[in-house]
C-alpha positions in Angstrom: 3.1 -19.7 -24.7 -0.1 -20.2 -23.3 1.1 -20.7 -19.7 3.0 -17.7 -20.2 0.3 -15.9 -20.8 -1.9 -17.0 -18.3 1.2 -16.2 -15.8 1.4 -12.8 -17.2 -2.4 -12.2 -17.1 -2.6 -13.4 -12.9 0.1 -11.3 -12.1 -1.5 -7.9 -14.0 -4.8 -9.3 -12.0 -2.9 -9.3 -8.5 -1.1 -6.1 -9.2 -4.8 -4.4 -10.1 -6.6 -5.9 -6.8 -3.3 -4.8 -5.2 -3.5 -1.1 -6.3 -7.4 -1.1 -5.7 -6.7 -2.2 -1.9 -3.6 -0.5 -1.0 -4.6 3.1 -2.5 -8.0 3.9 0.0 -5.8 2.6 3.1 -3.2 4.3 2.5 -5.5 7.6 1.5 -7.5 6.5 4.7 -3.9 6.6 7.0 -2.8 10.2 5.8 -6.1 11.5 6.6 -5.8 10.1 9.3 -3.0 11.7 10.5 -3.9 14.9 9.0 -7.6 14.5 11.8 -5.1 13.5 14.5 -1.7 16.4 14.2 -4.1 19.6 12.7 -2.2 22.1 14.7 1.3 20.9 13.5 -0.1 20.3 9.6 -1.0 24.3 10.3 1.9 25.1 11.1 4.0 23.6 8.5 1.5 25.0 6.0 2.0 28.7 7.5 5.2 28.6 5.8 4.5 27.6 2.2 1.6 30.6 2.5 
């Protein structure tokens, strides 16, 4: 049980430092692309106004 447990607790670990990385590059990307395309993110945004 104890293994088990210790298996458990590494993989919730992982999954955390996993979430922590993944989140800010993929935040960092869409901005990205939102600096890069403004003029088309305009005009798809024109017609939700």
């Amino acid at each position: 049980m104890t293994r088990l447990r210790a298996l458990v607790g590494a993989c919730f670990v992982i999954a955390v430092i996993g979430t922590v990385v993944a989140v800010p590059i993929a935040w960092a990307v869409v901005f990205g692309i939102v600096e890069a395309f403004p003029e088309k993110l305009a005009a798809v945004s024109l017609t939700f106004r």
